[in-house]
PAVEX-891597 format. One record per residue (C-alpha): residue in one letter; x, y, z. Coordinates in pm, whole numbers, plus 50000, padded with zeros to 5 digits. Layout:
N
NODE / aa / c1 / c2 / c3
NODE / A / X / Y / Z
...
//
This chain:
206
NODE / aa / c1 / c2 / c3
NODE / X / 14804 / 70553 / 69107
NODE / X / 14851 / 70800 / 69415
NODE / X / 15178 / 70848 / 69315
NODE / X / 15078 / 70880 / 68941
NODE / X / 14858 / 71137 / 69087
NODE / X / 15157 / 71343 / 69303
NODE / X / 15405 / 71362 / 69039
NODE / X / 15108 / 71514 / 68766
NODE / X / 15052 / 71727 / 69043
NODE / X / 15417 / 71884 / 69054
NODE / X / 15548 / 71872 / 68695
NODE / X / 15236 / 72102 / 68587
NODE / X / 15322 / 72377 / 68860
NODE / X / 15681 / 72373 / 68796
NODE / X / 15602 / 72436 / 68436
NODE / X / 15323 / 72677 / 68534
NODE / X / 15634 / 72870 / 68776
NODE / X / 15840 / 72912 / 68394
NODE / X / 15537 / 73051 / 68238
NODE / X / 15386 / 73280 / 68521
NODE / X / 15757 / 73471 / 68486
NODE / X / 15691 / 73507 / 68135
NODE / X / 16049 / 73621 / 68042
NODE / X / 16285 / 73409 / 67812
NODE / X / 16592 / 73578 / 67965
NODE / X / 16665 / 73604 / 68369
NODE / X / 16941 / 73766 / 68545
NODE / X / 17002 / 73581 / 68856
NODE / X / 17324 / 73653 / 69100
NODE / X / 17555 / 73429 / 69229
NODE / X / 17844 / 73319 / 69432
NODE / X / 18173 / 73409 / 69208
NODE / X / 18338 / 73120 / 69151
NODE / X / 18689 / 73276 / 69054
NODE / X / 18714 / 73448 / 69417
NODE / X / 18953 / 73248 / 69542
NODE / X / 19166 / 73345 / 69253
NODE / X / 19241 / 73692 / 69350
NODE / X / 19504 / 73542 / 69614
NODE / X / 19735 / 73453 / 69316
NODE / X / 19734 / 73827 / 69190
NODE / X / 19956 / 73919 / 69494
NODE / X / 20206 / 73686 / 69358
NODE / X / 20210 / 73520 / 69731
NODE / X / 20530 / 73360 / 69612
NODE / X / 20738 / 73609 / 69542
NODE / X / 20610 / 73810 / 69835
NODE / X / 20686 / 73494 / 70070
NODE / X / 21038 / 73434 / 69905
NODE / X / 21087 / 73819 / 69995
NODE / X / 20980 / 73776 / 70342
NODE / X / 21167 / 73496 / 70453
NODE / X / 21484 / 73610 / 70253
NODE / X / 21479 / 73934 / 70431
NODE / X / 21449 / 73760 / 70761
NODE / X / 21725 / 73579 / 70750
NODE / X / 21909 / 73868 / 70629
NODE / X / 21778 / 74013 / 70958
NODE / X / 21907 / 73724 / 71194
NODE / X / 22233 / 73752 / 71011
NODE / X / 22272 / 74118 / 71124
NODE / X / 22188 / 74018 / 71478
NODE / X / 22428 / 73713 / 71481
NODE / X / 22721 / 73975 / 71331
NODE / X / 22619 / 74185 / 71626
NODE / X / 22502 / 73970 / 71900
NODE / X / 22856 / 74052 / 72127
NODE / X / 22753 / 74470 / 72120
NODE / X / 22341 / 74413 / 72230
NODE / X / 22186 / 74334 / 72517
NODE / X / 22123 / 73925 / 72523
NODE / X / 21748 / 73960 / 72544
NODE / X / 21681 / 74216 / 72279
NODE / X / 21874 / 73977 / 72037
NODE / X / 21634 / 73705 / 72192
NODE / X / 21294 / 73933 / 72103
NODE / X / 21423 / 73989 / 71801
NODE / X / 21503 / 73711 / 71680
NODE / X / 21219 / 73520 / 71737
NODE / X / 21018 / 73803 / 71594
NODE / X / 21211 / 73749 / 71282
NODE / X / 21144 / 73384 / 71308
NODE / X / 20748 / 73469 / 71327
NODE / X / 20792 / 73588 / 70965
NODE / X / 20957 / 73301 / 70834
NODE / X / 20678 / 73139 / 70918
NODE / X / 20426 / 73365 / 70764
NODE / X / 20586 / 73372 / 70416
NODE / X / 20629 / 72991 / 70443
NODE / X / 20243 / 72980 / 70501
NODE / X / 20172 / 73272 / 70238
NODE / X / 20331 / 73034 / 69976
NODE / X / 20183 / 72672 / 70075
NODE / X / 19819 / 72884 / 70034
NODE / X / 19868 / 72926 / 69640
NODE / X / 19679 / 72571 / 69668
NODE / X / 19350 / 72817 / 69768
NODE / X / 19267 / 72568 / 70029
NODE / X / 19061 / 72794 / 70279
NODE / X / 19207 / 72694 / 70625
NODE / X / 19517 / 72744 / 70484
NODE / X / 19424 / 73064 / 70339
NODE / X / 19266 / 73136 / 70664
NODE / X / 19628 / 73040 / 70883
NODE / X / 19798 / 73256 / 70603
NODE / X / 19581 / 73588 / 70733
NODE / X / 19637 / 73503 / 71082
NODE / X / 19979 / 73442 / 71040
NODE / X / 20006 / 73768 / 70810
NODE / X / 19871 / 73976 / 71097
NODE / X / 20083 / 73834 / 71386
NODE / X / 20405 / 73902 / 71196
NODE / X / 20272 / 74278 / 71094
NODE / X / 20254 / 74308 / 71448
NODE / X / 20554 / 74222 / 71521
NODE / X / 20751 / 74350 / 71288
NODE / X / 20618 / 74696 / 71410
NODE / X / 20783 / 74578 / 71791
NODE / X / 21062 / 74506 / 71605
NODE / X / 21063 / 74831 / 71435
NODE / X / 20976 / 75018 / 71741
NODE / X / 21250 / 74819 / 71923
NODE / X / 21534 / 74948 / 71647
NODE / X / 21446 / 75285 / 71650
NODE / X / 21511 / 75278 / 72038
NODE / X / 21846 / 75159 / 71991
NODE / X / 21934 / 75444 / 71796
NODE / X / 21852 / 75728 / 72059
NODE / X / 22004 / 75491 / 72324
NODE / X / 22413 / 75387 / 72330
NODE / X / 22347 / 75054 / 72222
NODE / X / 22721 / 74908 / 71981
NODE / X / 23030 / 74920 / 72135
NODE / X / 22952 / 75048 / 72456
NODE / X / 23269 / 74952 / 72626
NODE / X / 23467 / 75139 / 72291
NODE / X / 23412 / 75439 / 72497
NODE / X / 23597 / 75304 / 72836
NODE / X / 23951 / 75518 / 72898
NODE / X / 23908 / 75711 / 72586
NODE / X / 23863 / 76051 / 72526
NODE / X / 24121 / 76163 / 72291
NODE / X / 24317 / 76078 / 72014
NODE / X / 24313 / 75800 / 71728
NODE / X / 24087 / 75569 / 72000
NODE / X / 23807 / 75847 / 72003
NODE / X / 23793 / 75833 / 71624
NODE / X / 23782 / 75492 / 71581
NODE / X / 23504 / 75515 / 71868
NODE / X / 23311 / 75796 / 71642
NODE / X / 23347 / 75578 / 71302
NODE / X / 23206 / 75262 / 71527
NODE / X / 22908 / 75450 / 71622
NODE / X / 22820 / 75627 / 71304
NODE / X / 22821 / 75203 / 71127
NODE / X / 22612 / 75094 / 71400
NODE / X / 22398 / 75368 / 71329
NODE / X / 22365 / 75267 / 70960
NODE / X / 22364 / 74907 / 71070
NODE / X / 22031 / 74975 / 71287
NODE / X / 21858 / 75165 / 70979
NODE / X / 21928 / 74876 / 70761
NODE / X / 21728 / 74680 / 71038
NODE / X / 21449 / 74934 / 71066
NODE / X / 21453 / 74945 / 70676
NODE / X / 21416 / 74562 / 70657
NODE / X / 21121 / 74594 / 70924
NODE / X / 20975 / 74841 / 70744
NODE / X / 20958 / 74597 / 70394
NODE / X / 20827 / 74348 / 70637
NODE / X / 20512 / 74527 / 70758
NODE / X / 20414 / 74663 / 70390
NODE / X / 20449 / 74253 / 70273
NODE / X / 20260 / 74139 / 70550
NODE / X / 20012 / 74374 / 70491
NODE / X / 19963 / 74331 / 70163
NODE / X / 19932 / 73933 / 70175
NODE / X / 19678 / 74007 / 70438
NODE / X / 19520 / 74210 / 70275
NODE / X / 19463 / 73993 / 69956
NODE / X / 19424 / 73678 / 70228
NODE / X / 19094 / 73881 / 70344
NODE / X / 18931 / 73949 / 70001
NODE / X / 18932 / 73559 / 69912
NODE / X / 18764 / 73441 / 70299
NODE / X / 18573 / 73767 / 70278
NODE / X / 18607 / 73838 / 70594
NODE / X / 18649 / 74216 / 70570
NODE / X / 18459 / 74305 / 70302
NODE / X / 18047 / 74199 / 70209
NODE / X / 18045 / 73896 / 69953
NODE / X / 18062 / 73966 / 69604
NODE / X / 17851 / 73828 / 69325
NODE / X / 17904 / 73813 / 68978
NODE / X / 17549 / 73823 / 68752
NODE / X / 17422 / 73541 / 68521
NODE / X / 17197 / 73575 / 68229
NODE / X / 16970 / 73292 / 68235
NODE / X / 16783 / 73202 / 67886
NODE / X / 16437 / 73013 / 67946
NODE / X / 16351 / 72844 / 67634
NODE / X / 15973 / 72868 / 67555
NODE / X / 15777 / 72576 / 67611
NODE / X / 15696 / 72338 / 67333
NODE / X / 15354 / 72262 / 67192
NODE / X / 15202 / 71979 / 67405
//
């Protein structure tokens, strides 16, 4: 009988909670439940195709090279490249919109922007500094030599710009997919919430 007593108790003031509102239709806010959608409008797929394509292209120009640098810029370089292999291999397993992974796919995002600017910083170095073909320049200073010397110089120069080009595609993709990575976890930005219209159905005669 208690409990008879307890549960007429509660189902009057829940009713009595509908009533004292006295408004059939509510707007209430909520969690949006398509958030973790906006990942898949950067096309992470494409953009982590694109990143690890171009980074291979990258550690092909350094392997084509490798003879005319110094040994531990090639090193630095390389494994900077590596970095974003990584990160667009990450950027693509998160289309699954699991959250750690979406979480490793911002962290990785930002460590390979970061990078890539090194990288960047390290190429445009090489060009104010003799860098290719150093030892072209050894017992020549006229003649057919010297011109072949000049041509050398001016490809590595386009060679390097390719290389600060590619680095340059690599920060804007990393920062994008980071970027998109941070509005699903929220991180960045406050939480958004999407509105719902409640109806309350009046109660029936009793």
């Amino acid at each position: 009988m208690a409990e008879e007593g307890e549960m007429e108790s509660i189902v009057p003031s829940a009713l009595n909670t509908r009533s004292e509102t006295g408004a059939l239709v509510e707007v209430k806010f909520q969690k949006n439940p398509y958030q973790t959608q906006k990942y898949l409008e950067a096309e992470p797929k494409a953009l982590g195709v694109t990143q690890i394509m171009l980074s291979l292209f990258f550690l092909s120009i350094l392997g084509a090279t490798l003879r005319d640098q110094h040994h531990y810029t090639a090193i630095i370089r390389a494994i900077i490249s590596s970095a974003s292999i990584i990160a667009g291999s990450v950027a693509i397993a998160a289309q699954n919109l699991h959250l750690p992974t979406l979480k490793a796919c911002l962290g990785m995002q930002v460590v390979a922007c970061v990078l890539s600017m090194i990288c960047l910083f390290i190429s445009s170095n090489e060009i104010v500094g003799p860098s290719f073909f150093r030892y072209c320049w050894i017992g020549y200073h006229n003649g057919t030599p010297q011109n072949m010397c000049d041509r050398l110089m001016a490809l590595s120069d386009h060679v390097i710009g390719i290389e600060m080009l590619v680095q340059a595609t690599q920060i804007a993709l990393s920062a994008t997919l980071a970027a998109f990575c941070c509005k699903v976890i929220q991180c960045c930005s406050p939480r958004s919430n999407v509105p719902v219209i409640v109806v309350n159905a009046p109660p029936g005669p009793q």
